[in-house]
C-alpha positions as CSV (number, residue, x, y, z in Angstrom):
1,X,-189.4,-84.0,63.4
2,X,-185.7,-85.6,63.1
3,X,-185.3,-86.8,59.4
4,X,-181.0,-88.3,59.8
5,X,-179.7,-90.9,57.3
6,X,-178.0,-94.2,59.6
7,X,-174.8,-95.7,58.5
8,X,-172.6,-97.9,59.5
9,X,-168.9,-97.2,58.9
10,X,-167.9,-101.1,60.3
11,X,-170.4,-102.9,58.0
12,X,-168.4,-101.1,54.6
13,X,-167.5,-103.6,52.1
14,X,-165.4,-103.2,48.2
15,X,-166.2,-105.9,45.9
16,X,-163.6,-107.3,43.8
17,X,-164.9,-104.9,40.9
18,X,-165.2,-102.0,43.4
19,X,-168.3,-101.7,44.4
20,X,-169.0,-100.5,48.1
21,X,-171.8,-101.6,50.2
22,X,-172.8,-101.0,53.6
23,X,-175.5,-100.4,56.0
24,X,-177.8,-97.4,55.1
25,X,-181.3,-96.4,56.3
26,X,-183.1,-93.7,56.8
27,X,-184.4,-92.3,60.5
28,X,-187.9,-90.5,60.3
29,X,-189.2,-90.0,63.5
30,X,-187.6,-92.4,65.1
31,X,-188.7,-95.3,61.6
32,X,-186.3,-97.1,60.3
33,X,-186.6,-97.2,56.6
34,X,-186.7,-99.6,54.4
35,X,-185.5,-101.0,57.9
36,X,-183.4,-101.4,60.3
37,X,-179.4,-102.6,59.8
38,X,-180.5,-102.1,55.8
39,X,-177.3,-102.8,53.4
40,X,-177.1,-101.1,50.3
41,X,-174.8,-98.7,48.0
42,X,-173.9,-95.8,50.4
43,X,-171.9,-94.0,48.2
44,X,-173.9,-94.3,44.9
45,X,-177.2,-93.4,46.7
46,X,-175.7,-90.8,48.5
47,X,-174.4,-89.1,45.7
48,X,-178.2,-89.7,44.0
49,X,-180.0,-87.7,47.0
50,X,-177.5,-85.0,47.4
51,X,-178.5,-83.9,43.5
52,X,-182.4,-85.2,44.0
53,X,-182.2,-82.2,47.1
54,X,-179.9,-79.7,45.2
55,X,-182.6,-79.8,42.1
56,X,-185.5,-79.7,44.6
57,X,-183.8,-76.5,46.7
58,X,-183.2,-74.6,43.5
59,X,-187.2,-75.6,42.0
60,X,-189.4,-73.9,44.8
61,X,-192.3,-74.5,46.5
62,X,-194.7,-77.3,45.3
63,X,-191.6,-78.9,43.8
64,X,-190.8,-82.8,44.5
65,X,-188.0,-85.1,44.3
66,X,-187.7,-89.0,44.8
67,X,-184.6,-90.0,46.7
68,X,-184.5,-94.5,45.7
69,X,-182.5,-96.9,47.1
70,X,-180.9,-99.2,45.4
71,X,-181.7,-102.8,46.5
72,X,-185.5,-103.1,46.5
73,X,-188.2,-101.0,45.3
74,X,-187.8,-98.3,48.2
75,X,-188.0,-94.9,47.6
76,X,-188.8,-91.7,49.6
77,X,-190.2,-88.5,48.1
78,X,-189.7,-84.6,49.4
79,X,-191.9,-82.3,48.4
80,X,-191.7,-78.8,49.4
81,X,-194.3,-77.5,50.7
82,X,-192.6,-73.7,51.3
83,X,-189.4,-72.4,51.4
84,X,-189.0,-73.5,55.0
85,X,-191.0,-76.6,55.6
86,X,-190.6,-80.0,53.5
87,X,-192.9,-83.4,53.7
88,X,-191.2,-86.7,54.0
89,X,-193.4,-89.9,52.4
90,X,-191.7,-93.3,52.7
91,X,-193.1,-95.3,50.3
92,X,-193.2,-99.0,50.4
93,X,-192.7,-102.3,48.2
94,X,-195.7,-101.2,46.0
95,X,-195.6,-97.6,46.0
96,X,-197.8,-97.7,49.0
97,X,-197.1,-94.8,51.6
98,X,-195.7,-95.9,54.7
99,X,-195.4,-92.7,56.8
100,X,-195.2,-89.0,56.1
101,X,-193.3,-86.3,58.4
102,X,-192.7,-83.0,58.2
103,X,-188.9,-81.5,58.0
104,X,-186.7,-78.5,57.1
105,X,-184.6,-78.4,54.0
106,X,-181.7,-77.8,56.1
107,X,-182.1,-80.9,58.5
108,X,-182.2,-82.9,55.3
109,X,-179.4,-81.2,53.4
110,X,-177.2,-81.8,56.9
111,X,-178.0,-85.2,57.3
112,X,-177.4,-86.3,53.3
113,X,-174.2,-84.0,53.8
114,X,-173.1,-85.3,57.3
115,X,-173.5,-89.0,56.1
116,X,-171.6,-88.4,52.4
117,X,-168.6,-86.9,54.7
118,X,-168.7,-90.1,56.6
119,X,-168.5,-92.8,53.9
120,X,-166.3,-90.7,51.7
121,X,-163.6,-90.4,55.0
122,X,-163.9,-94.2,55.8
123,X,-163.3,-94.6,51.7
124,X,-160.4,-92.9,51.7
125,X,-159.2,-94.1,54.9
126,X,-159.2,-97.7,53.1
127,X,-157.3,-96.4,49.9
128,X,-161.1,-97.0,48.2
129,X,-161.3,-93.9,45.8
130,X,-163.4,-94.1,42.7
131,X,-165.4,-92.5,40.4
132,X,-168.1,-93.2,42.6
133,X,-166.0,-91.5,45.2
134,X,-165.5,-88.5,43.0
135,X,-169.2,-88.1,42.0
136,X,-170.0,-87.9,46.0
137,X,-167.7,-85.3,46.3
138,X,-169.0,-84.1,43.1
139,X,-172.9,-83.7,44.4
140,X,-172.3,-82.6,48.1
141,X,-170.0,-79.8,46.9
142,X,-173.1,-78.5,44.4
């Protein structure tokens, strides 16, 4: 299975109060979810589904955890299913379930960490530090 998080670094935009937006999906499988080229909050959500896999790591098997986005309904949920093995659901506009897959902690934890490491460089490349900034840093140290 290849779970990655899609970014990209070109499409990254500050708002006059500071907020950064950009293009951020998710690759299951070769799926683009919510879809393709999708712009949202890549530091913010970033930050959100380093902590949603930190808490689901440390809760065991049979936990779950539901990584949102934040423009739209769209959410994904991981549950693991042992100590090795995770499921991937991509839900859609409704809740319904678009697509499940089957992944390792660690490819998720690498592409969540690989993909925070990215934004946050291009950030500081562009003098854009924040406490959005900081919390990223915060939740993919943790």
């Amino acid at each position: 299975m290849a779970f990655s998080v899609k970014l990209d670094l070109t499409s990254l935009a500050r708002s006059s109060r500071g907020a950064i937006t950009g293009v951020l999906f998710l690759e299951v499988d070769g799926f683009g979810y919510p879809e393709l080229g999708w712009n949202d909050f890549p530091v913010i959500i970033l930050a959100w589904w380093a902590r949603a896999v930190r808490d689901l790591r440390a809760s065991g098997v049979g936990a779950e955890a539901v990584c949102r986005f934040m423009d739209g309904p769209f959410s994904f949920s991981l549950r693991a299913l042992s100590y090795g093995e995770w499921e991937v659901r991509l839900l859609g506009k409704n809740g319904e379930l678009l697509r499940t897959a089957k992944t390792t902690p660690g490819e998720v934890v690498r592409a969540i960490q690989v993909a925070a490491a990215a934004v946050l460089q291009a950030c500081a490349e562009r003098g854009w530090g924040s406490r959005e900034t900081e919390e990223l840093q915060a939740a993919i140290r943790s």
